[in-house]
PASEMI-801578 format. One record per atom (N, C-alpha, C): residue in one letter; x, y, z. Coordinates in steps of 0.2 Angstrom, whole numbers, padded with zeros to 4 digits, always signed. Layout:
! residues N
AXYZ
...
***
This chain:
! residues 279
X+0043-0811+0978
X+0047-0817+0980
X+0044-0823+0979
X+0048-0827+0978
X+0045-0837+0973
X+0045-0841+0980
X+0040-0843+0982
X+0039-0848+0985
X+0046-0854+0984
X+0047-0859+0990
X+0049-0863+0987
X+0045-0869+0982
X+0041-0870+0980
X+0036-0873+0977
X+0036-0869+0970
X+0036-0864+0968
X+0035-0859+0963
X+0044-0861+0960
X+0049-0861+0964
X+0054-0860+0963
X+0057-0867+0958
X+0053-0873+0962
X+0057-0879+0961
X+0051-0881+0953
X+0046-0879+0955
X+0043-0880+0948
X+0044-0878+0942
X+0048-0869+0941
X+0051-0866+0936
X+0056-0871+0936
X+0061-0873+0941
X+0064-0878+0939
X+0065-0882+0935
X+0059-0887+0939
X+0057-0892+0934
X+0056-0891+0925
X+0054-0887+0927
X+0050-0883+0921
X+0056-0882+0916
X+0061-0878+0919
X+0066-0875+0914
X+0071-0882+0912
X+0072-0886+0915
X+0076-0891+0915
X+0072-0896+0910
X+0067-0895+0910
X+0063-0901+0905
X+0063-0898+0898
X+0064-0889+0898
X+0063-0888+0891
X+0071-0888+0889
X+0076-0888+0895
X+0083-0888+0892
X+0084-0897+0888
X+0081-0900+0892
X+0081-0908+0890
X+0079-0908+0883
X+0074-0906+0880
X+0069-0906+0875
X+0074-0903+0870
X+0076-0894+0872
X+0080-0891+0867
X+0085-0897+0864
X+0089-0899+0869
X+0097-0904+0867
X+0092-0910+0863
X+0088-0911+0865
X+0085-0919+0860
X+0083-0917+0852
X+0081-0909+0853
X+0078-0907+0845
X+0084-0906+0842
X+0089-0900+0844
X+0094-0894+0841
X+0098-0897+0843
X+0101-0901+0848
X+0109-0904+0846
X+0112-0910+0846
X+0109-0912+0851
X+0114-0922+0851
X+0107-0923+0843
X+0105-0921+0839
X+0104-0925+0833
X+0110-0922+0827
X+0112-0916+0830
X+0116-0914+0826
X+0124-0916+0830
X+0124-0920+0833
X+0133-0920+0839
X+0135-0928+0835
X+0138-0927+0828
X+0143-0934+0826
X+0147-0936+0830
X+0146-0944+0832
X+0151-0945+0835
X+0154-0954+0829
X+0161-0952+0831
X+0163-0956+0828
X+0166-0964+0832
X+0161-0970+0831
X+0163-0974+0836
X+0169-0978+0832
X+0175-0981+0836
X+0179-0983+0832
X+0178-0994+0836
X+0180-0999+0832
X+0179-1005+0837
X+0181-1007+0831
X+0189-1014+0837
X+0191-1017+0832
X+0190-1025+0833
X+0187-1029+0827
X+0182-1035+0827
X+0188-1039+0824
X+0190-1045+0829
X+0192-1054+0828
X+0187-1055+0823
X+0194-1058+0818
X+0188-1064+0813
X+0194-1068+0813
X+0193-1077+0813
X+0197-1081+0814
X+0203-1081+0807
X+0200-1080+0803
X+0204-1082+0797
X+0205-1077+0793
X+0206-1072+0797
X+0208-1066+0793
X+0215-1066+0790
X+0218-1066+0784
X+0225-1065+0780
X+0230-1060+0783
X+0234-1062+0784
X+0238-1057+0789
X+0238-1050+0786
X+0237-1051+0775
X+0240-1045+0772
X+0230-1040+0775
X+0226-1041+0778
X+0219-1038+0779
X+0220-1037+0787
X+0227-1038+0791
X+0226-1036+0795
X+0225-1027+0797
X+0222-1024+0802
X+0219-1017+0801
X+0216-1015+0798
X+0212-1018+0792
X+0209-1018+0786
X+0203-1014+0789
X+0202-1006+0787
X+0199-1003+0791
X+0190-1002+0787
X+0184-1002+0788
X+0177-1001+0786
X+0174-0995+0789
X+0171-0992+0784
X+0168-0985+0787
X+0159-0987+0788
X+0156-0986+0793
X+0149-0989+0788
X+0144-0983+0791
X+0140-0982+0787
X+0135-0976+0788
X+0128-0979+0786
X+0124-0976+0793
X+0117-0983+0790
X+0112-0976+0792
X+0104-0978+0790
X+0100-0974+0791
X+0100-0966+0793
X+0102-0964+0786
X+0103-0958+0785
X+0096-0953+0785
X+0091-0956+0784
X+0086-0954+0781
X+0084-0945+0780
X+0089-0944+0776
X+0086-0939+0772
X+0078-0936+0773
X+0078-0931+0775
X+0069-0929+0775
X+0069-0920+0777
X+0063-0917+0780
X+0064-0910+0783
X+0068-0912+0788
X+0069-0915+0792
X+0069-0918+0798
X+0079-0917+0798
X+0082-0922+0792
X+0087-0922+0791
X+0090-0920+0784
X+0092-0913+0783
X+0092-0907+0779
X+0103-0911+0772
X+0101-0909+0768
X+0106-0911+0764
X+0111-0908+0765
X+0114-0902+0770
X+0120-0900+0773
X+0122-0905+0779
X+0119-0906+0781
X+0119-0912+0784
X+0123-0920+0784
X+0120-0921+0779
X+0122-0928+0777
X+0131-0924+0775
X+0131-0920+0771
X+0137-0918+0765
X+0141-0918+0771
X+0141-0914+0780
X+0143-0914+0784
X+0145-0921+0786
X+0143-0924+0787
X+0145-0933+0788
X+0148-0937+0782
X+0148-0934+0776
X+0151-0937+0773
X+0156-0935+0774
X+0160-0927+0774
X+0165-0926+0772
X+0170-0931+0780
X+0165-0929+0788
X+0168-0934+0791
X+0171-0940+0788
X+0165-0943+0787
X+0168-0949+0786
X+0175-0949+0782
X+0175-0948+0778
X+0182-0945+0771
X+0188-0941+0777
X+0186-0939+0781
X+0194-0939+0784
X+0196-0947+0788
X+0193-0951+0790
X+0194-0958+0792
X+0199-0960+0787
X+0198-0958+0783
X+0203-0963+0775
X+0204-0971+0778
X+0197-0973+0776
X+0193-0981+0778
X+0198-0983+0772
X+0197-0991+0772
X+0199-0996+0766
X+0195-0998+0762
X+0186-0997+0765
X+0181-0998+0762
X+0176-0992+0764
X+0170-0991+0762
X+0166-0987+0765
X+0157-0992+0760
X+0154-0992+0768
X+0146-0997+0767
X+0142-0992+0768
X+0137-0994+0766
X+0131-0991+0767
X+0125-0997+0767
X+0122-0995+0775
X+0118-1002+0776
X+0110-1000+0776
X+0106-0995+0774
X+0100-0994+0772
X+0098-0988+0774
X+0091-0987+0771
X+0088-0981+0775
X+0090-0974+0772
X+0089-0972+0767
X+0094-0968+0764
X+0089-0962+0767
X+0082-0963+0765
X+0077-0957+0765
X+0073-0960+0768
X+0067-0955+0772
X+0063-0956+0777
X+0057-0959+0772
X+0054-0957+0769
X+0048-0960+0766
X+0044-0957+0759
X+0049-0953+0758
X+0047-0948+0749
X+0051-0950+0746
X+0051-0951+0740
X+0056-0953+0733
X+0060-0948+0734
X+0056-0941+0734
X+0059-0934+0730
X+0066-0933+0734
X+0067-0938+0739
X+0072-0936+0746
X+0078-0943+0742
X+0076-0947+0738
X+0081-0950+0733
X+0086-0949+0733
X+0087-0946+0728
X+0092-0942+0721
X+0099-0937+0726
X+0094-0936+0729
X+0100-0930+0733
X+0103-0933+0739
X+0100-0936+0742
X+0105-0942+0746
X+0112-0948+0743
X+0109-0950+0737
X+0115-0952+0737
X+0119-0950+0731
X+0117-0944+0730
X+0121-0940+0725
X+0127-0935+0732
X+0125-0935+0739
X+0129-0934+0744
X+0133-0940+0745
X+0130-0945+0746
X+0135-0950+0748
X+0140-0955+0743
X+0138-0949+0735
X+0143-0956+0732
X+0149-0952+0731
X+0150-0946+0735
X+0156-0943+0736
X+0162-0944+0743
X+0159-0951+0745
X+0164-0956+0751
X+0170-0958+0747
X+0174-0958+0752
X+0180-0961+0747
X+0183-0967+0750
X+0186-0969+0745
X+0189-0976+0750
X+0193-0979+0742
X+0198-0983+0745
X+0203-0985+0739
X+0198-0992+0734
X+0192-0994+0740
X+0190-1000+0738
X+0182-0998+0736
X+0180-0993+0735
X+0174-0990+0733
X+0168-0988+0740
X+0162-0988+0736
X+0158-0990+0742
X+0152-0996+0739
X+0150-0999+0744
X+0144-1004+0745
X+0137-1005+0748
X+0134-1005+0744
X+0124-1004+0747
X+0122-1008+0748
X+0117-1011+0753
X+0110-1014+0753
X+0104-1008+0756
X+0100-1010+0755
X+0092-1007+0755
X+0091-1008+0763
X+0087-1001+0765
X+0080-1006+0771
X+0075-1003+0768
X+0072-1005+0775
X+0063-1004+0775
X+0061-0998+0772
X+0063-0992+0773
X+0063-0985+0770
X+0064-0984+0764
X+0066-0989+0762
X+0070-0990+0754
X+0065-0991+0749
X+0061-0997+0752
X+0058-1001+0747
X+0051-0995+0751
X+0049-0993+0754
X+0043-0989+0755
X+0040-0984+0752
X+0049-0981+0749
X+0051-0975+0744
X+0050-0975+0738
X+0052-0982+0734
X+0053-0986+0729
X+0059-0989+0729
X+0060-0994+0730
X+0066-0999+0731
X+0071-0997+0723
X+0066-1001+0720
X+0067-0999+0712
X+0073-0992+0709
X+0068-0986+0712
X+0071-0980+0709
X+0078-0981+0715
X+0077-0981+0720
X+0084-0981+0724
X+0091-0985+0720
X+0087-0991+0718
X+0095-0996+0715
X+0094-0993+0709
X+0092-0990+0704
X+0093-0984+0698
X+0097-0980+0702
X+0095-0976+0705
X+0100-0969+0706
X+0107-0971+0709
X+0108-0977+0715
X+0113-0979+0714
X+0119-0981+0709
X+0113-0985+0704
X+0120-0987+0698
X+0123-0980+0693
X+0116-0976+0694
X+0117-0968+0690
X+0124-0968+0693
X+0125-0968+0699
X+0132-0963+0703
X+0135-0969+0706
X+0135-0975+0701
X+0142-0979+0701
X+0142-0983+0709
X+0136-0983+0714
X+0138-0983+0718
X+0134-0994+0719
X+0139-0997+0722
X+0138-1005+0721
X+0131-1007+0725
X+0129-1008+0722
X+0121-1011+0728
X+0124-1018+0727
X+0123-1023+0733
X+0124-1030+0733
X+0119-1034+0736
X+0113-1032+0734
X+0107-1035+0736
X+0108-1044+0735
X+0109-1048+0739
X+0109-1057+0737
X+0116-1056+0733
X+0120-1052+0735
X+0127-1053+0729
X+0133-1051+0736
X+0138-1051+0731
X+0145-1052+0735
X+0149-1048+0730
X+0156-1045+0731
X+0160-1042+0729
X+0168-1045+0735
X+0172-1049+0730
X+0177-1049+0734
X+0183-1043+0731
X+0186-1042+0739
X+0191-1038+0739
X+0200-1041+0740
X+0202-1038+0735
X+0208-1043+0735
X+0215-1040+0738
X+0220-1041+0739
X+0228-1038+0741
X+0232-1043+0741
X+0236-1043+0736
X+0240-1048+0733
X+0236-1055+0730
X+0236-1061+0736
X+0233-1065+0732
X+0227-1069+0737
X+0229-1063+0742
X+0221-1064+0747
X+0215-1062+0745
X+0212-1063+0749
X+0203-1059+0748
X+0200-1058+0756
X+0193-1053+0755
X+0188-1056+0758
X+0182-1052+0756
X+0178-1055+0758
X+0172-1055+0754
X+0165-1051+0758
X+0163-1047+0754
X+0158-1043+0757
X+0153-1045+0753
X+0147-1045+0757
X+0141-1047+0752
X+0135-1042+0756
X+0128-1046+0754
X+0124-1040+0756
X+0117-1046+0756
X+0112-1042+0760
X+0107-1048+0759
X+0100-1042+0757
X+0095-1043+0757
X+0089-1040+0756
X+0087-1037+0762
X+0082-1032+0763
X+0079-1030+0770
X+0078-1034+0775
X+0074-1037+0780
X+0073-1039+0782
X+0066-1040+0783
X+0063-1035+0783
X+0057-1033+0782
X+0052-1033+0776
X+0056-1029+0771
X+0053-1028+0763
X+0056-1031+0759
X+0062-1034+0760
X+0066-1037+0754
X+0067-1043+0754
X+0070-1050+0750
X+0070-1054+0751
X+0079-1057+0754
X+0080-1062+0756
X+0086-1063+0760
X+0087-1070+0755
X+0093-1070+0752
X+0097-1076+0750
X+0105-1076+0753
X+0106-1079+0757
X+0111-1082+0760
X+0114-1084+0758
X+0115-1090+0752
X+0118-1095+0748
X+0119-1089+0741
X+0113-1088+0739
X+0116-1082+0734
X+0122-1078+0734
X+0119-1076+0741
X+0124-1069+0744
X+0133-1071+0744
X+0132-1077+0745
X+0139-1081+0744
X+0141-1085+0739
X+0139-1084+0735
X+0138-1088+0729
X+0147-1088+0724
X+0150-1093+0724
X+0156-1093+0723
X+0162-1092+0727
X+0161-1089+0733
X+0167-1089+0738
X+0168-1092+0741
X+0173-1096+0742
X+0177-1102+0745
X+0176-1102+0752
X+0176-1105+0756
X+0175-1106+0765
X+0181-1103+0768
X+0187-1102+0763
X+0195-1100+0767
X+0194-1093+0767
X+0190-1088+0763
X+0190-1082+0762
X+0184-1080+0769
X+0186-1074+0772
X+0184-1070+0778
X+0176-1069+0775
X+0172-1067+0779
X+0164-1065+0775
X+0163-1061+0780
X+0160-1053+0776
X+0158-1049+0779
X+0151-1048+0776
X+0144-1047+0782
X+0137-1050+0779
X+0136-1041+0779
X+0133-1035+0775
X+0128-1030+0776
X+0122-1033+0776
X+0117-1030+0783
X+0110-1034+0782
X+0107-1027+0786
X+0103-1024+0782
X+0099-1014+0787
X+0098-1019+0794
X+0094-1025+0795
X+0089-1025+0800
X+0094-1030+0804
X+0097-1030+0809
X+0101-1034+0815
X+0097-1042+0816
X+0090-1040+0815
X+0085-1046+0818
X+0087-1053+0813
X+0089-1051+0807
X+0090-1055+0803
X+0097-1059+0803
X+0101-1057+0808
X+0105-1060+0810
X+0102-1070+0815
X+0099-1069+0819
X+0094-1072+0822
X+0092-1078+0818
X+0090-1077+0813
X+0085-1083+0809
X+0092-1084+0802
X+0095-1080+0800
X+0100-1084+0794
X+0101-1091+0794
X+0104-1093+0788
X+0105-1099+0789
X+0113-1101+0791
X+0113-1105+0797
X+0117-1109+0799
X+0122-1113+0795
X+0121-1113+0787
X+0125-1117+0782
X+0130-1114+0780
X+0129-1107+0780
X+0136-1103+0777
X+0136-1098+0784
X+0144-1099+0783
X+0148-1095+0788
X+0148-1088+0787
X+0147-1083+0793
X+0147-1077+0793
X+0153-1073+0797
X+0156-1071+0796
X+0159-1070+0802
X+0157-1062+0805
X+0155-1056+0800
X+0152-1052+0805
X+0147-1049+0799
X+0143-1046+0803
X+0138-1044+0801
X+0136-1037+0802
X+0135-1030+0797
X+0134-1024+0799
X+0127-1022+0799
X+0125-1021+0802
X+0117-1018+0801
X+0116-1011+0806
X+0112-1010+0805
X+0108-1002+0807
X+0101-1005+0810
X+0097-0999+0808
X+0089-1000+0808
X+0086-0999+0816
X+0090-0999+0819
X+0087-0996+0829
X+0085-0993+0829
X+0094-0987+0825
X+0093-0982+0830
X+0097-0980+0837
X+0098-0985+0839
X+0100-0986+0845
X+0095-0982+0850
X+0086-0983+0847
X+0082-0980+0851
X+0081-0976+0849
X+0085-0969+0848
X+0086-0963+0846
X+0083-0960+0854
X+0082-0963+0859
X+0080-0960+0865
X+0085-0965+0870
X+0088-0964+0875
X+0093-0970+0879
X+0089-0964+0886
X+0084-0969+0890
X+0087-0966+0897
X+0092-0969+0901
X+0093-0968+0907
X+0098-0969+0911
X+0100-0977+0909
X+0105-0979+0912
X+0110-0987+0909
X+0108-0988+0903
X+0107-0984+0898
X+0105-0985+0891
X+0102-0989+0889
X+0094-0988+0892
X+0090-0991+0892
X+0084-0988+0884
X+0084-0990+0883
X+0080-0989+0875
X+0073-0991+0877
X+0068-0987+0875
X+0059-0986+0878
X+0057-0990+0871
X+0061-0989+0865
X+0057-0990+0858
X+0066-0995+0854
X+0063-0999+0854
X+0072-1001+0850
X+0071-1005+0842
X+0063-1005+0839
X+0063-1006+0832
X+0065-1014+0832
X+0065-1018+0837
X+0070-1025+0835
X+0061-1030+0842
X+0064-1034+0837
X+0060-1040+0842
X+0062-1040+0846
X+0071-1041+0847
X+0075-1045+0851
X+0078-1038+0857
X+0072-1034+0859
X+0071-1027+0866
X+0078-1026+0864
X+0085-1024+0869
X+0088-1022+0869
X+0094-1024+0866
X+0094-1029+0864
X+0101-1033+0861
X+0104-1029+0857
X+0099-1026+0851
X+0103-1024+0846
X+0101-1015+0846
X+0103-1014+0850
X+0102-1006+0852
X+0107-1001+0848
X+0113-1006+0851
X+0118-1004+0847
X+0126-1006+0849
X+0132-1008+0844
X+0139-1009+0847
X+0138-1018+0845
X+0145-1021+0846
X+0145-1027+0846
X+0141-1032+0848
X+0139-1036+0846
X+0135-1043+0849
X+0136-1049+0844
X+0139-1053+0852
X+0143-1062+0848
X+0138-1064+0849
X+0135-1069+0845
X+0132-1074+0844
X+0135-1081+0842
X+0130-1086+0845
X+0135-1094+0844
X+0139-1093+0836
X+0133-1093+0831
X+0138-1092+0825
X+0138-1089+0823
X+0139-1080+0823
X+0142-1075+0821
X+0140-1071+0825
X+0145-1065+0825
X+0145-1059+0828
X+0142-1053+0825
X+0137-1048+0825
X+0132-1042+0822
X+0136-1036+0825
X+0139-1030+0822
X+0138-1024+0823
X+0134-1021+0820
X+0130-1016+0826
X+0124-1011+0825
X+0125-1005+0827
X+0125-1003+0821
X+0127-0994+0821
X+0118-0989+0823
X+0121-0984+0829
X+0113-0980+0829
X+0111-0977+0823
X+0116-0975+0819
X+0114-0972+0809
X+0116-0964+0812
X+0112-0961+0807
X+0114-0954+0807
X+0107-0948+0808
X+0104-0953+0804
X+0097-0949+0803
X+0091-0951+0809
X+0083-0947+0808
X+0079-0951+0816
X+0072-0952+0810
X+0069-0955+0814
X+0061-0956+0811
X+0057-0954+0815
X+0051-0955+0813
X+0045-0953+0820
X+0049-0946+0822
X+0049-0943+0829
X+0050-0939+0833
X+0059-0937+0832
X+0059-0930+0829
X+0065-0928+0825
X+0069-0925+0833
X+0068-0932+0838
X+0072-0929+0844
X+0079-0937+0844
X+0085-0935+0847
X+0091-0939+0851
X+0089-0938+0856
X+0093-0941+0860
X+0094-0941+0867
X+0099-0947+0870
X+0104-0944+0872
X+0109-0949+0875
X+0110-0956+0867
X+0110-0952+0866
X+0110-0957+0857
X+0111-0955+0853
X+0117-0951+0851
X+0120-0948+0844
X+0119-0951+0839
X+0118-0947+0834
X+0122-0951+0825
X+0128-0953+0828
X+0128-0959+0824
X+0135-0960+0823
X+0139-0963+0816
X+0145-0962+0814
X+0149-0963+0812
X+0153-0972+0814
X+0153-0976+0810
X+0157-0982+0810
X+0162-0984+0808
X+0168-0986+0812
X+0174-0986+0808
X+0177-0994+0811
X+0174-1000+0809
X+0178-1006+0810
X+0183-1009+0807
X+0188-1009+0814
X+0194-1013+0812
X+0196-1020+0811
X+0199-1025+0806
X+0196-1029+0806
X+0205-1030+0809
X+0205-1039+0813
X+0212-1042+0817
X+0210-1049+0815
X+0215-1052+0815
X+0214-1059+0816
X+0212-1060+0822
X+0207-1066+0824
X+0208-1068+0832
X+0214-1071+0837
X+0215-1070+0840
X+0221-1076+0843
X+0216-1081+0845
X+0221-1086+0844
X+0218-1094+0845
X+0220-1097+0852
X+0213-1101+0855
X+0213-1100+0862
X+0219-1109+0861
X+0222-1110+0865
X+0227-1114+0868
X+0224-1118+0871
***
């Protein structure tokens, strides 16, 4: 016969390893798909709904196995996005985890291709070989560059900047040629860099990764570890700033300890609307 003491302790005990199981063996494996649709002032009516997929910090490792990722792709591919991004962090920190990562991701589909920037992971791995293997398989890196996207005889413009940590960041490069009336969508891996940009050129949203969203949330999604100077802010989901707005995806993959918790991979799918203008 179990004491009460004996009882509440196996409790304890059993609930902590059930806690532990779900953070190694499923919520790292439970895609969830967030969907959010993002006001930008001077969006052309023909880019109304103008839908983006974006997948960040997949990092490829033992940790995150190449059935995997091939799973999240095909995800993402039933979305049938307008664009599909990719905002850093391909692979935890070996090269050899390179070539197979994004030889899984250049089979996203989308009518308007896909588009890359670097993070920190990237360049730790070899910056270098990574933007080789992406042009190998056709896939656009926009590191300091821009690619506009057109529909009739609109555009909007997606650019990219360097890491924020290991990469360099041109803002004026990264817009180099686009006109102030054309919409600008910034990729940048690290949220923080949103913070310090410069104020001269107009952004209107900004995709980044690189949290995690903690990859640990306890109760009121609170994050113990969130990768960012700025503690909770960029944990994860929209955030307005005076001069531009940051979306920050938790990514797909984990680093350090190969646990989730209250913090899934996620999938991205932002819709773009014009804003309504205040009276």
């Amino acid at each position: 016969m179990f004491s009460r003491r004996q009882f509440l302790k196996g409790a304890l005990t059993a609930g902590a390893a059930g806690l532990i199981a779900d953070g190694v063996f499923f919520e790292p494996r439970r895609i969830v798909v967030e969907k959010k649709t993002v006001a930008i002032n001077i969006l052309p009516q023909v880019f109304e709904g103008f839908r983006i997929c974006q997948l960040t910090d997949i990092h490829h490792s033992p940790f995150v196995g190449i059935k995997f990722i091939e799973k999240v792709v095909e995800e993402a591919n039933t979305l049938k996005p307008d664009l599909m991004v990719l905002t850093g962090d391909y692979v935890d920190d070996s090269h050899k985890y390179i070539e197979p990562a994004v030889s899984a991701l250049r089979k996203l589909k989308s009518p308007n291709g896909i588009m890359a920037v670097l993070g920190n992971h990237d360049h730790w791995a070899g910056a270098e070989l990574t933007k080789d293997i992406f042009n190998k398989y056709r896939v656009l890196v926009i590191t300091n560059s821009n690619k506009l996207i057109e529909i009739k005889d609109k555009a909007i413009c997606i650019a990219g900047v360097g890491d924020f940590m290991e990469g360099s960041q041109d803002l004026k490069a990264a817009f180099h040629g686009v006109s102030n009336d054309i919409p600008r969508v910034l990729l940048s891996h690290n949220p923080d860099y949103a913070e310090v940009m410069s104020k001269t050129e107009r952004v209107d949203l900004v995709l980044a990764g690189h949290t995690h969203g903690g990859q640990v949330r306890l109760p009121f999604s609170i994050a113990p570890v969130t990768m960012s100077k700025y503690g909770q802010k960029y944990t994860g989901g929209l955030v307005k700033l005076p001069h531009t707005q940051v979306y920050v995806s938790r990514g797909i993959g984990v680093v350090g300890f190969p646990i989730r918790f209250n913090c899934p991979p996620e999938i991205t799918l932002i819709t773009l609307t014009k804003a309504v203008q205040k009276v």
